[in-house]
Residue, then its C-alpha position, 0 to 999 in steps of 0.5 A: x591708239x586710244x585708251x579704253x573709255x567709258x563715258x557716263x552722261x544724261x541727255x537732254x530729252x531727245x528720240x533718237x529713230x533707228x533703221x526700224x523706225x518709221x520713215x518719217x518723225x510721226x508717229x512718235x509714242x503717245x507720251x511724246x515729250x513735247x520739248x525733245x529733239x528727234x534725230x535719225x541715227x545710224x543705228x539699227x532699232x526702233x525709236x529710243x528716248x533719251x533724257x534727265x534722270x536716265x544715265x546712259x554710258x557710252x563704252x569705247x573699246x578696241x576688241x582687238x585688245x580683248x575679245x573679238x566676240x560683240x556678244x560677249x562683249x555686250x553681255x558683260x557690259x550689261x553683267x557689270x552695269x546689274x552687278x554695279x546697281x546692286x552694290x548701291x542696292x538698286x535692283x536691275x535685270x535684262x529685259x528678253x524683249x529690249x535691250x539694255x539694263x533696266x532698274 
């Protein structure tokens, strides 16, 4: 088995249209970057953007080594990822509408 990994990376600009995206790339948010990739992911959501200056971080567990409870689990990954940014004095918080950290 694989060892517990947490991959940190920037992409390059790219959108990314999940299951509640329209069906076809168009139309994409008025500030559409003009030079990004749009793909289609197997994932649930809305249209995501990605791109320079944002860290995104992968984290790749086996639950079965913790706790098999998903939210649980994303609940203390975005705890950790506030708790980190306010040691570097970054102010973070959840947004009740849109996942994930936002600073």
């Amino acid at each position: 088995p694989l060892p517990d990994v947490l991959l940190l990376l920037q992409h390059p600009p790219v959108y990314t249209l999940g299951s509640s995206s329209p069906k076809s790339t168009t139309p994409l948010p008025e500030h559409f970057h003009p030079h990004a990739a749009v793909h289609r992911a197997p994932r649930g959501g809305n249209t995501t953007f990605h791109g320079p200056g944002q860290l995104v971080g992968y984290p790749i567990f086996d639950l079965r080594n913790h706790r098999k409870d998903l939210r649980w689990y994303l609940d203390g990954v975005l705890a950790a990822v506030i708790a980190t940014c306010g040691d570097f004095g970054v102010a973070a918080h959840r947004h009740p509408r849109h996942p994930g950290v936002w600073v």
